[in-house]
N, CA, C and O atoms as a GROMACS GRO file, in nm:
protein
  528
    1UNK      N    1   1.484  -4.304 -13.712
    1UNK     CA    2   1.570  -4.228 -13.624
    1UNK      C    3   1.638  -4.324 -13.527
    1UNK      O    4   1.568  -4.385 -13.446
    2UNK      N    5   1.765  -4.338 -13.531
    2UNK     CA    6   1.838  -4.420 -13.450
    2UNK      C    7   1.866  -4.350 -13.271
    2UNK      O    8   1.882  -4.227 -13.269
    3UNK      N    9   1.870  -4.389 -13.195
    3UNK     CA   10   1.874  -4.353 -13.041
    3UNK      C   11   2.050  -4.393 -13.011
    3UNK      O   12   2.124  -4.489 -13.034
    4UNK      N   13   2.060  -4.304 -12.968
    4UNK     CA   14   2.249  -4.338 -12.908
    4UNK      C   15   2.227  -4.361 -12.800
    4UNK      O   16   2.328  -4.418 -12.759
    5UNK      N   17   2.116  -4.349 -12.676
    5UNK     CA   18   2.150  -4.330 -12.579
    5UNK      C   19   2.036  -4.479 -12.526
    5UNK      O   20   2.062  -4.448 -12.410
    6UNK      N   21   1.951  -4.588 -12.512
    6UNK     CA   22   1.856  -4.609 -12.493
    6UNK      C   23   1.825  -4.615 -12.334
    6UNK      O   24   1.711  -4.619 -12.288
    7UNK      N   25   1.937  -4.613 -12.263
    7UNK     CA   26   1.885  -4.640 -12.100
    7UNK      C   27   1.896  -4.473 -12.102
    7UNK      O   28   1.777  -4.461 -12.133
    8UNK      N   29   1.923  -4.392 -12.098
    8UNK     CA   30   1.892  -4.246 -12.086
    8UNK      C   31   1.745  -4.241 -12.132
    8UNK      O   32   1.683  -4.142 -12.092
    9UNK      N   33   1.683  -4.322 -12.204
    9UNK     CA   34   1.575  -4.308 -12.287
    9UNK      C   35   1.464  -4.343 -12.226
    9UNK      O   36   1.359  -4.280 -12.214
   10UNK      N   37   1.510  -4.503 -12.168
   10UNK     CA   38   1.408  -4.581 -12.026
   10UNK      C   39   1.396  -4.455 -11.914
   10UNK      O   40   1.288  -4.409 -11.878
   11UNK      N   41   1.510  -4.414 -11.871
   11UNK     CA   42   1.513  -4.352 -11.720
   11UNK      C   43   1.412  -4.242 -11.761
   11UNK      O   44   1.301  -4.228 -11.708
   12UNK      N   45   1.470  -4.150 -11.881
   12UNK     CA   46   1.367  -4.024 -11.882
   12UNK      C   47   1.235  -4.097 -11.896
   12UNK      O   48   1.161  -4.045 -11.813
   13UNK      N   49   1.157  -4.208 -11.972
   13UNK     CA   50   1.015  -4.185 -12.009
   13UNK      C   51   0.972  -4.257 -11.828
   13UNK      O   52   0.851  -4.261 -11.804
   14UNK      N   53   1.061  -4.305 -11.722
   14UNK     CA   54   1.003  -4.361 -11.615
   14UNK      C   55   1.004  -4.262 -11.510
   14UNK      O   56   0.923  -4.262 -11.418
   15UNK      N   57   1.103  -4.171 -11.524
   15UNK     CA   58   1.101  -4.056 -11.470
   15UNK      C   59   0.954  -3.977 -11.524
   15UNK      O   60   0.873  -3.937 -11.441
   16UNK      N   61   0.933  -3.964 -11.648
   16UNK     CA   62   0.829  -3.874 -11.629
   16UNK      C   63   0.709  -3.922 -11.649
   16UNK      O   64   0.620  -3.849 -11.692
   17UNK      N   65   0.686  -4.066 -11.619
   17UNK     CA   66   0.535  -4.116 -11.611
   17UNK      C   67   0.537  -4.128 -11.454
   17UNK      O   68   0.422  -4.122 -11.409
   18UNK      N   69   0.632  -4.144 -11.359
   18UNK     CA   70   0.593  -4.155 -11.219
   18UNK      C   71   0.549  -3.986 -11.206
   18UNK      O   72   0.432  -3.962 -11.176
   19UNK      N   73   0.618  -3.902 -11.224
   19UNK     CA   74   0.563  -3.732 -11.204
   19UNK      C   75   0.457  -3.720 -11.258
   19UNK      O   76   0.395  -3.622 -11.218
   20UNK      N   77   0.388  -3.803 -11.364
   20UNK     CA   78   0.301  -3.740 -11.420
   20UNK      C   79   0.204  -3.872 -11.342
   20UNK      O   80   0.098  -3.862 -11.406
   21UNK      N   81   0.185  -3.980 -11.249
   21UNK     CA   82   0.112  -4.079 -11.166
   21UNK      C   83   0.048  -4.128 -11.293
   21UNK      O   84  -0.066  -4.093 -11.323
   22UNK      N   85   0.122  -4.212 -11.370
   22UNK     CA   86   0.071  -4.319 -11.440
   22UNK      C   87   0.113  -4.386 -11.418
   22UNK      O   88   0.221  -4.393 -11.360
   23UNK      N   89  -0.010  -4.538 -11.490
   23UNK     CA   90   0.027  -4.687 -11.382
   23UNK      C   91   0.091  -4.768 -11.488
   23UNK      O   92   0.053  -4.884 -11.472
   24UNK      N   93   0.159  -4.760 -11.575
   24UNK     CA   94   0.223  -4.826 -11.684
   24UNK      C   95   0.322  -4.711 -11.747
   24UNK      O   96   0.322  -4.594 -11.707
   25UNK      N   97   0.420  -4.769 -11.866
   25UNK     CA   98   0.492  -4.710 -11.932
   25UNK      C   99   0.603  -4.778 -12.034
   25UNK      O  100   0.707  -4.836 -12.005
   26UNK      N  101   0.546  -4.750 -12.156
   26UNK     CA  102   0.602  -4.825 -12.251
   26UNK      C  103   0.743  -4.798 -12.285
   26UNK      O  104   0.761  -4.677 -12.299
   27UNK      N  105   0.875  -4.887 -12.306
   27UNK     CA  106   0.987  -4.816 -12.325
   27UNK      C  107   1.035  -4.932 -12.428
   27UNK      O  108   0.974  -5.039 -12.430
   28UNK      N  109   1.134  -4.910 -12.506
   28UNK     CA  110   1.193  -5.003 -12.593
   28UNK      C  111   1.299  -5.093 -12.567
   28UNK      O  112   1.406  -5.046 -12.529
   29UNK      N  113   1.282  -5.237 -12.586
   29UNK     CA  114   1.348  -5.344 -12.569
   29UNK      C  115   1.500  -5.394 -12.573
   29UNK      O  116   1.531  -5.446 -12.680
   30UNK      N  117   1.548  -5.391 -12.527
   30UNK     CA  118   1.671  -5.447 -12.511
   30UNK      C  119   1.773  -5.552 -12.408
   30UNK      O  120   1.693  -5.624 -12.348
   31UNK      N  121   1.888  -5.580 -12.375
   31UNK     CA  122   1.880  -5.691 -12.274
   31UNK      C  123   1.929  -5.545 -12.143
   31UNK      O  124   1.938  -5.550 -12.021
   32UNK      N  125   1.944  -5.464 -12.211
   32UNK     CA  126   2.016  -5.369 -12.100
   32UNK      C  127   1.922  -5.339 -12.020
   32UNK      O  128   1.934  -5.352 -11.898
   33UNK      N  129   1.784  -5.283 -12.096
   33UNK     CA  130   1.696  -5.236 -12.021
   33UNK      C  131   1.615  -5.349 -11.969
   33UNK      O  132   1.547  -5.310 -11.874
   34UNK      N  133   1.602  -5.450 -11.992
   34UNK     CA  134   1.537  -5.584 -11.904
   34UNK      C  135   1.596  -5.604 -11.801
   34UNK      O  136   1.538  -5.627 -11.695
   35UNK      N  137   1.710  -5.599 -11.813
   35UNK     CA  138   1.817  -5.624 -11.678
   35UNK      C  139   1.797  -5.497 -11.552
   35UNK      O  140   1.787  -5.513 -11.430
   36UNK      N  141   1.795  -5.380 -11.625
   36UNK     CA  142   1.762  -5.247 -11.543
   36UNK      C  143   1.586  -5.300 -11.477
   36UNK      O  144   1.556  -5.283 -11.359
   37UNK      N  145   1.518  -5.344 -11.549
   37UNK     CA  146   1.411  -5.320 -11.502
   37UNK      C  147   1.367  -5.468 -11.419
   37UNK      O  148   1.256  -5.479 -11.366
   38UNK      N  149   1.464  -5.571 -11.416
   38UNK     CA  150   1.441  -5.681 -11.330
   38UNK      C  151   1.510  -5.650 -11.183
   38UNK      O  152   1.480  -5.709 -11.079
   39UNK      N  153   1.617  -5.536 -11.195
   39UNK     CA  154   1.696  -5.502 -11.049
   39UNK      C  155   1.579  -5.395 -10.999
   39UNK      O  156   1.553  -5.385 -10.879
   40UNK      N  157   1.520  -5.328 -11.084
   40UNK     CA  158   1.400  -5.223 -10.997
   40UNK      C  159   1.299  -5.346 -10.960
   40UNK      O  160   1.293  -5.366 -10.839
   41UNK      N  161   1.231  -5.419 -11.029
   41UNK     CA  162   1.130  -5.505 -10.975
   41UNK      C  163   1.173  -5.607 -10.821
   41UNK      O  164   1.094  -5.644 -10.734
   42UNK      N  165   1.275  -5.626 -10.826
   42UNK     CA  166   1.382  -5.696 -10.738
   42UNK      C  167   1.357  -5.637 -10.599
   42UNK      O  168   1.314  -5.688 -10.497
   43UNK      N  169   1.412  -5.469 -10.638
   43UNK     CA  170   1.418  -5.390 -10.496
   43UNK      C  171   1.348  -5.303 -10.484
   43UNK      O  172   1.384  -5.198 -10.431
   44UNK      N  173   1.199  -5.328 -10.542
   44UNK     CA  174   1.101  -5.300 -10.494
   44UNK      C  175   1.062  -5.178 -10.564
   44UNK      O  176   0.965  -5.135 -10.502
   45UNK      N  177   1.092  -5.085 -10.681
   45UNK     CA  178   1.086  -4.973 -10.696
   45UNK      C  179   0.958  -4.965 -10.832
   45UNK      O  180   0.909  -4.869 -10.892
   46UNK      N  181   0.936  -5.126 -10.842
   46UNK     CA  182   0.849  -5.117 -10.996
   46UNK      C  183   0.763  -5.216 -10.946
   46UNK      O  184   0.808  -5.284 -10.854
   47UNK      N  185   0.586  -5.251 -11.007
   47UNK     CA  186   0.540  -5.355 -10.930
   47UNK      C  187   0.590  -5.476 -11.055
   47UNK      O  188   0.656  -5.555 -10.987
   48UNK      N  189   0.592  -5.508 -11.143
   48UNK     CA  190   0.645  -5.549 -11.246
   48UNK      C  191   0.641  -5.518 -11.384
   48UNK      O  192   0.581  -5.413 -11.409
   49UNK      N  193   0.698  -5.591 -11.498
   49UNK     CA  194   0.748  -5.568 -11.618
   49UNK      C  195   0.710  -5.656 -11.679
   49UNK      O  196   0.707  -5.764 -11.620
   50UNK      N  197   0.656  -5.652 -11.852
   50UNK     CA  198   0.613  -5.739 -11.893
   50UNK      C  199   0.672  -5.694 -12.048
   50UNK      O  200   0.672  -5.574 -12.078
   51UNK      N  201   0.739  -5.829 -12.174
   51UNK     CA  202   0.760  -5.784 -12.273
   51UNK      C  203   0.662  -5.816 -12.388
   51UNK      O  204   0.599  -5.921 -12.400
   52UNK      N  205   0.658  -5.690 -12.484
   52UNK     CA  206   0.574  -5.674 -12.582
   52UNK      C  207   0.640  -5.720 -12.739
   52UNK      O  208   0.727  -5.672 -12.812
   53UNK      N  209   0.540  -5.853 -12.747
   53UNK     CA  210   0.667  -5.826 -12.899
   53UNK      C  211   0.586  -5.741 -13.053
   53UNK      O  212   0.476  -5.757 -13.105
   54UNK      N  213   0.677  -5.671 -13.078
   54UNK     CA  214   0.609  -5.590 -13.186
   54UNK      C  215   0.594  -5.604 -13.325
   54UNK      O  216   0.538  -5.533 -13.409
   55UNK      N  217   0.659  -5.720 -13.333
   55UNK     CA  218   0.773  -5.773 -13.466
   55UNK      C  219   0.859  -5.671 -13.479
   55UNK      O  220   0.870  -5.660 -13.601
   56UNK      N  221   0.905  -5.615 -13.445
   56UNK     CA  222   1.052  -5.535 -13.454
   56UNK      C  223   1.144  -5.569 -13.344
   56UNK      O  224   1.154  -5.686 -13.307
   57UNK      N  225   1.200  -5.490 -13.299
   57UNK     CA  226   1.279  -5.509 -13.149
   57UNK      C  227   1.179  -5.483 -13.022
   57UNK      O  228   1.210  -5.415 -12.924
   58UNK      N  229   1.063  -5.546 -13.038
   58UNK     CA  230   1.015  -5.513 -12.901
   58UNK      C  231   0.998  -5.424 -12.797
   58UNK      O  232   1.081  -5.333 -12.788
   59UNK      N  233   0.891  -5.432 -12.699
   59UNK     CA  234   0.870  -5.282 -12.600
   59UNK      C  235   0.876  -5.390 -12.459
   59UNK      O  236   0.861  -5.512 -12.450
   60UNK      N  237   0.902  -5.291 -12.362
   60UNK     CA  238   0.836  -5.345 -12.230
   60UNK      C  239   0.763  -5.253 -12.194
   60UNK      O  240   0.781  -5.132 -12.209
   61UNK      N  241   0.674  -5.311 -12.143
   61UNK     CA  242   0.556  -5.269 -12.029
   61UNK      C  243   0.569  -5.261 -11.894
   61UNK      O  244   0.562  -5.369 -11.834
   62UNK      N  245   0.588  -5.159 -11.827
   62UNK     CA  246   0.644  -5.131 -11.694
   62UNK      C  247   0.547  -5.078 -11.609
   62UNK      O  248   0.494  -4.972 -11.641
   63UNK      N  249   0.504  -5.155 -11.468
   63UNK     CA  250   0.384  -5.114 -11.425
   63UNK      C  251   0.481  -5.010 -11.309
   63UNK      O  252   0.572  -5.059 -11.242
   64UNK      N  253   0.454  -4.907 -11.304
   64UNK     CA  254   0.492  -4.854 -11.202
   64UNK      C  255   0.436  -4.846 -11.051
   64UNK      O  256   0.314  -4.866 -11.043
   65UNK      N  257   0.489  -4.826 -10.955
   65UNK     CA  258   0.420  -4.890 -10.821
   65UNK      C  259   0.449  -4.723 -10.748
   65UNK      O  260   0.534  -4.636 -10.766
   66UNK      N  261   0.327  -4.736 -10.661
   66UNK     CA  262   0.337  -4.585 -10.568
   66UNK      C  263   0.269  -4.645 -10.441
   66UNK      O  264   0.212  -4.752 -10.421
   67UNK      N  265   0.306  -4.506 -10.339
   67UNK     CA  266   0.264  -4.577 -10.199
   67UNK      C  267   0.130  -4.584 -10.152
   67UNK      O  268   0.043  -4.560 -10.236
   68UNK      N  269   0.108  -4.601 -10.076
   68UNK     CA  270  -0.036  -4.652 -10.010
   68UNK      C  271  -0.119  -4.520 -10.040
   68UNK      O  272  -0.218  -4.516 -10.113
   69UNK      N  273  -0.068  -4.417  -9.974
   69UNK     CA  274  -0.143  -4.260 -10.043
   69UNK      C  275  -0.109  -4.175 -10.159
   69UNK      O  276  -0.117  -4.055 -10.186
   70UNK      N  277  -0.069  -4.282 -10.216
   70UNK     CA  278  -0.048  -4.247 -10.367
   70UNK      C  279   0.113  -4.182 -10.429
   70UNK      O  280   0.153  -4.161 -10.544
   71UNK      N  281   0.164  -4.168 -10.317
   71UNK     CA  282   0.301  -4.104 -10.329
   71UNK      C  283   0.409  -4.198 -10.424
   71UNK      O  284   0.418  -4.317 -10.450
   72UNK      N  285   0.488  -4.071 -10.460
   72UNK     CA  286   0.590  -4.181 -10.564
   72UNK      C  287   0.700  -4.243 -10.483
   72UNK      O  288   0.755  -4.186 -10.389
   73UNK      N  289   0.729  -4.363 -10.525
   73UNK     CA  290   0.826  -4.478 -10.505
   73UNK      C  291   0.957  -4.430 -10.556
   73UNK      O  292   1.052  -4.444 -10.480
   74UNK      N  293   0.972  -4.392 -10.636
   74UNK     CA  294   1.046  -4.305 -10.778
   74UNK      C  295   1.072  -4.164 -10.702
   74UNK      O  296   0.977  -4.087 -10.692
   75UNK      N  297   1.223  -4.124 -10.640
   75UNK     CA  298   1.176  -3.976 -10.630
   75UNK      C  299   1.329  -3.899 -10.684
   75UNK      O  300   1.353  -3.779 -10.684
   76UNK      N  301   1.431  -4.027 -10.733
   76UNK     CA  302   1.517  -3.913 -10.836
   76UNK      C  303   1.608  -4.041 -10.914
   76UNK      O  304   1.700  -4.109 -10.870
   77UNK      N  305   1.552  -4.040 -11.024
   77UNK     CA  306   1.625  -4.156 -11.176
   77UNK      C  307   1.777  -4.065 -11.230
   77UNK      O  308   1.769  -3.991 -11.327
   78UNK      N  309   1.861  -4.076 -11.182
   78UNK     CA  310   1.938  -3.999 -11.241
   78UNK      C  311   2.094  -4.115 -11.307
   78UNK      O  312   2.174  -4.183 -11.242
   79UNK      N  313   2.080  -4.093 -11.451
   79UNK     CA  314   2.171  -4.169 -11.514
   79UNK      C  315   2.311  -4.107 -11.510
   79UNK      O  316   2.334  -3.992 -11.548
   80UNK      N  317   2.431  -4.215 -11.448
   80UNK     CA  318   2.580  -4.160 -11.418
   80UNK      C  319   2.635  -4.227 -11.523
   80UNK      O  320   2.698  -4.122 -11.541
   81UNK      N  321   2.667  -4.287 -11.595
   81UNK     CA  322   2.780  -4.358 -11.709
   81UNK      C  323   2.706  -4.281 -11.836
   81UNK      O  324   2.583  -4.282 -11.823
   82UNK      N  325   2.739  -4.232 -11.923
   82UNK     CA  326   2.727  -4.193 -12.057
   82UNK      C  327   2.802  -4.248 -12.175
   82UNK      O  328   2.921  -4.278 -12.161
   83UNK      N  329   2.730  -4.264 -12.310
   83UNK     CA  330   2.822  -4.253 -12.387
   83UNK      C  331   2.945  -4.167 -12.419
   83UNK      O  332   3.042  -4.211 -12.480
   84UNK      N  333   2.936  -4.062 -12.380
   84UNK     CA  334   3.072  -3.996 -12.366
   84UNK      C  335   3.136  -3.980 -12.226
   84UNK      O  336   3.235  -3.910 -12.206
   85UNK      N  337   3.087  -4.033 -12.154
   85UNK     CA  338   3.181  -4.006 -12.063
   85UNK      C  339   3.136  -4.194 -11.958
   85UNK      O  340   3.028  -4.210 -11.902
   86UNK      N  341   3.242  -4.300 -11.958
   86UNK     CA  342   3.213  -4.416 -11.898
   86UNK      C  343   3.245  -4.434 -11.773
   86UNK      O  344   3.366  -4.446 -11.754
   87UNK      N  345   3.170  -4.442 -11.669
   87UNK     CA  346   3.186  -4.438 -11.550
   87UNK      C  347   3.237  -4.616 -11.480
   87UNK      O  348   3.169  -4.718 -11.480
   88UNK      N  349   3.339  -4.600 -11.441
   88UNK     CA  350   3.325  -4.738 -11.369
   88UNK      C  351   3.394  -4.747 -11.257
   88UNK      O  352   3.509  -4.704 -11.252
   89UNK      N  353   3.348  -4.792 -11.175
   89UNK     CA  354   3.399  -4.862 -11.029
   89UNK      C  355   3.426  -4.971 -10.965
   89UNK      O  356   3.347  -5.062 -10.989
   90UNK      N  357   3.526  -4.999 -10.875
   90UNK     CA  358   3.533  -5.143 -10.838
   90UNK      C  359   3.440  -5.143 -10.718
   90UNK      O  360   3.380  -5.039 -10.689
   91UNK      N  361   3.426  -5.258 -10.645
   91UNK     CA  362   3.282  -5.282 -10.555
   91UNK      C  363   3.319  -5.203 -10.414
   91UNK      O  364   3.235  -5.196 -10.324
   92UNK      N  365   3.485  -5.128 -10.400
   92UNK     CA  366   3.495  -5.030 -10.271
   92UNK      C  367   3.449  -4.904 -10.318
   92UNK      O  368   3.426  -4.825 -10.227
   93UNK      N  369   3.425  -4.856 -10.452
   93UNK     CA  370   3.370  -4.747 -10.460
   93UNK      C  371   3.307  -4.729 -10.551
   93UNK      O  372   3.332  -4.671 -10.656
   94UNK      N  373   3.170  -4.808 -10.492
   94UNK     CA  374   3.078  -4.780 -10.519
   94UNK      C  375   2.933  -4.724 -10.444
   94UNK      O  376   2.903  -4.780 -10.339
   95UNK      N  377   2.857  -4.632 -10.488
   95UNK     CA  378   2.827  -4.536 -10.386
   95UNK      C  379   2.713  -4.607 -10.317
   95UNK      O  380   2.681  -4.723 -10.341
   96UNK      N  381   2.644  -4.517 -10.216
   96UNK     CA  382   2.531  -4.576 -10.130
   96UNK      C  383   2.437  -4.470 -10.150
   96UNK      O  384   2.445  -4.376 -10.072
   97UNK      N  385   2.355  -4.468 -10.234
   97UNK     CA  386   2.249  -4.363 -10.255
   97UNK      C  387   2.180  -4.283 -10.156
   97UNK      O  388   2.062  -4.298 -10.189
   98UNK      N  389   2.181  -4.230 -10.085
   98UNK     CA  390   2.065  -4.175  -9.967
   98UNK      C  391   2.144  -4.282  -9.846
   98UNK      O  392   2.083  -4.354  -9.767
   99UNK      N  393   2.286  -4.270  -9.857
   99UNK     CA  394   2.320  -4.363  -9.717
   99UNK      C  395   2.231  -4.484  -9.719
   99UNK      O  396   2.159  -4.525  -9.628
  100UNK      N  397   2.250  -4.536  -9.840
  100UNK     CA  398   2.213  -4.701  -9.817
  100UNK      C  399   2.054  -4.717  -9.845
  100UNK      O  400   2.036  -4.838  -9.857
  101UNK      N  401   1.935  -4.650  -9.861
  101UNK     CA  402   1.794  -4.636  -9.879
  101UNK      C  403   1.770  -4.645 -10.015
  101UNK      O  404   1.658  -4.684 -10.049
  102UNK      N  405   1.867  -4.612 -10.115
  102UNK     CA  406   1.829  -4.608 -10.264
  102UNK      C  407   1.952  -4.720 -10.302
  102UNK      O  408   2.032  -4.778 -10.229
  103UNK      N  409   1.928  -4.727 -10.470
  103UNK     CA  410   2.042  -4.817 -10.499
  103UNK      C  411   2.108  -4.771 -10.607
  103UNK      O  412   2.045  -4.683 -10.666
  104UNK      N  413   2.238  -4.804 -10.664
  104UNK     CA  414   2.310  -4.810 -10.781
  104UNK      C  415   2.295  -4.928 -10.863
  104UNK      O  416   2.325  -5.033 -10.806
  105UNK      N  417   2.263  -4.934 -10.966
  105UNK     CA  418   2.228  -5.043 -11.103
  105UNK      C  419   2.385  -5.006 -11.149
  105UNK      O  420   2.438  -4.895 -11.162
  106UNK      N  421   2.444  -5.149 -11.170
  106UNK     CA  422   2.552  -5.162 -11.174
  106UNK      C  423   2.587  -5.278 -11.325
  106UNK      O  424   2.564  -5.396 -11.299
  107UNK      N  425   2.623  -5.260 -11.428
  107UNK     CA  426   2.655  -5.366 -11.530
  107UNK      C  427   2.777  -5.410 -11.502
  107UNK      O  428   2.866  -5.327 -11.523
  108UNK      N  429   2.824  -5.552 -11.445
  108UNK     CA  430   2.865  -5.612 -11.442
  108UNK      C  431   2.890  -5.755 -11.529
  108UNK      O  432   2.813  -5.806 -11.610
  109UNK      N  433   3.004  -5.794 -11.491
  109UNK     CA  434   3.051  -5.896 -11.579
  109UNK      C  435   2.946  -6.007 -11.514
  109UNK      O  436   2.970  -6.094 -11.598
  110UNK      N  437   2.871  -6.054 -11.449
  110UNK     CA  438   2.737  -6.126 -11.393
  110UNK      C  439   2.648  -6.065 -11.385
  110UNK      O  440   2.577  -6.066 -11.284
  111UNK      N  441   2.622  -5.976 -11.509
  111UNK     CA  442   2.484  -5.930 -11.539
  111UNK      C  443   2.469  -5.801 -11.473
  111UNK      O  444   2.556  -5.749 -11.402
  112UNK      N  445   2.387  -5.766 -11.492
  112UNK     CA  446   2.348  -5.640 -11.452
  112UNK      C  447   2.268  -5.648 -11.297
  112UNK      O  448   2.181  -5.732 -11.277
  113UNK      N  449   2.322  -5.519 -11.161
  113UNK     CA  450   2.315  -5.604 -11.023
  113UNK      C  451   2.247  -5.490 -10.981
  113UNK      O  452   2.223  -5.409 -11.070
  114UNK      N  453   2.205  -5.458 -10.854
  114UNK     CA  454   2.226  -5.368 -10.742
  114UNK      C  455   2.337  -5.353 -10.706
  114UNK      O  456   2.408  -5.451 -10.729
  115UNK      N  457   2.397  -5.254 -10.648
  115UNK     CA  458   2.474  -5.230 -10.555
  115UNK      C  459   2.522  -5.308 -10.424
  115UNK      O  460   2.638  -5.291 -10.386
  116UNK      N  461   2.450  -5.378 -10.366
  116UNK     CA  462   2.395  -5.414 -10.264
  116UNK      C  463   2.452  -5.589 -10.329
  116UNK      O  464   2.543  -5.658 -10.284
  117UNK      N  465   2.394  -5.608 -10.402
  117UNK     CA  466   2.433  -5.712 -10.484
  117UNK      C  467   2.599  -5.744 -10.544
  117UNK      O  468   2.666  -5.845 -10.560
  118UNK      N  469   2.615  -5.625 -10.561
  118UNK     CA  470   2.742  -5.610 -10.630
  118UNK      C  471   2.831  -5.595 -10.462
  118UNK      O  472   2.949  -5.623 -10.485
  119UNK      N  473   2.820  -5.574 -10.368
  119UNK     CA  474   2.856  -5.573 -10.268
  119UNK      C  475   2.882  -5.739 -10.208
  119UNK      O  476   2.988  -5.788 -10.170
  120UNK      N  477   2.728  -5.812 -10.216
  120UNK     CA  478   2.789  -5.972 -10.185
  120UNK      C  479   2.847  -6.013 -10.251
  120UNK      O  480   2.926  -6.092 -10.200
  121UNK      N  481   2.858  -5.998 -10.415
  121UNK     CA  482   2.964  -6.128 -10.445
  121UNK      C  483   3.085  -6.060 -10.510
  121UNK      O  484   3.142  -6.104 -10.609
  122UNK      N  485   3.126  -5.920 -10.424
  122UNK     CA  486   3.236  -5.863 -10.494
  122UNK      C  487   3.329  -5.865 -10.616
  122UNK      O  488   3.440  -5.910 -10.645
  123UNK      N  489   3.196  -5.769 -10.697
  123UNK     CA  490   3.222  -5.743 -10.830
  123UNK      C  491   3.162  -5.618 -10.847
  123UNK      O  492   3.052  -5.586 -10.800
  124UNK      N  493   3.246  -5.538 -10.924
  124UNK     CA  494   3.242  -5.388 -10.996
  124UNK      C  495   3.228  -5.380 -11.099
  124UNK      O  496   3.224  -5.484 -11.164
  125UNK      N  497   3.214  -5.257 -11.164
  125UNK     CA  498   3.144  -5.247 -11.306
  125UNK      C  499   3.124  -5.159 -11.368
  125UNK      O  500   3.223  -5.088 -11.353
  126UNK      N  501   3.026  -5.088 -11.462
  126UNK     CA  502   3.052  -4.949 -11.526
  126UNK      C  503   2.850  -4.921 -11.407
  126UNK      O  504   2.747  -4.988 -11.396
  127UNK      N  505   2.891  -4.810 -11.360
  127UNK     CA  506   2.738  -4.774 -11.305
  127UNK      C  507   2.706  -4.716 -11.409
  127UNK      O  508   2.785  -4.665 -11.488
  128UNK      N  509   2.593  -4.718 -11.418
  128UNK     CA  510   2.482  -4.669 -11.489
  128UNK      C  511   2.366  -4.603 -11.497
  128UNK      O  512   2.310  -4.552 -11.594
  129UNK      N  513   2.325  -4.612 -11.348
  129UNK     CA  514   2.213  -4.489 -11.300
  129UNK      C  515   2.213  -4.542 -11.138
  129UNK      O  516   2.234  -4.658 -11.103
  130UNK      N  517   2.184  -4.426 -11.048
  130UNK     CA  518   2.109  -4.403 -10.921
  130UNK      C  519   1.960  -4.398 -10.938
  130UNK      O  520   1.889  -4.366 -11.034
  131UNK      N  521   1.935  -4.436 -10.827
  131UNK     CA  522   1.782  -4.434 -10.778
  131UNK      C  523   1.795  -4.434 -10.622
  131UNK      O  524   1.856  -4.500 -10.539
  132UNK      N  525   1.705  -4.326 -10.622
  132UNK     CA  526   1.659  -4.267 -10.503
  132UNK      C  527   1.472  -4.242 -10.487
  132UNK      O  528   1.426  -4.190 -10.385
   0.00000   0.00000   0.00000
């Protein structure tokens, strides 16, 4: 079964292992989703990521991180660019999640950024998901 969508694929299984308070979560390999999951480890939203090789295309291993009383870190994964519909912005409009507290994962022509990131070295790109 082929997947059209695979970062729709990451966000839902990380979305629903933080709701469900598990401390890992396996998702399938690619450079898109390494890049997604080195800007969450970055800004704090994952404790880290580790890759699995399967002899096929590979998994990562994503430790998910929660707060001191157990609360989620994670409290809304919501993917904006689609295959049918491509979202892109230059670096003046691009949004500020929760007024600046969450971030936008941004694919850019220098890799895949934060927002925040994509803000210092002014460059825009197709967004690709919020986190809040």
């Amino acid at each position: 079964m082929s997947m059209s969508d695979p970062i729709a694929d990451m966000l839902t299984r990380i979305r629903n292992a933080a709701r469900n308070r598990a401390r890992h979560v396996v998702v399938k390999r690619s450079k898109v989703c390494t890049g997604i999951a080195e800007v969450l480890k970055r800004e704090g939203y994952i404790s880290d990521f580790d890759s699995i090789d399967d002899g096929r295309q590979g998994q990562l291993r994503i430790a998910l991180k929660y707060g001191p009383r157990g609360e989620q870190i994670i409290h809304h994964l919501d993917r904006v660019s689609r295959p049918g519909r491509r979202v892109y912005n230059g670096v003046e409009e691009l949004p500020r999640p929760m007024a600046g507290l969450g971030i936008a994962i941004v694919s850019t022509s220098s890799g895949i950024l934060s927002d925040r990131q994509c803000r210092d070295q002014k460059v825009g790109g197709e967004l690709l998901c919020t986190v809040e």
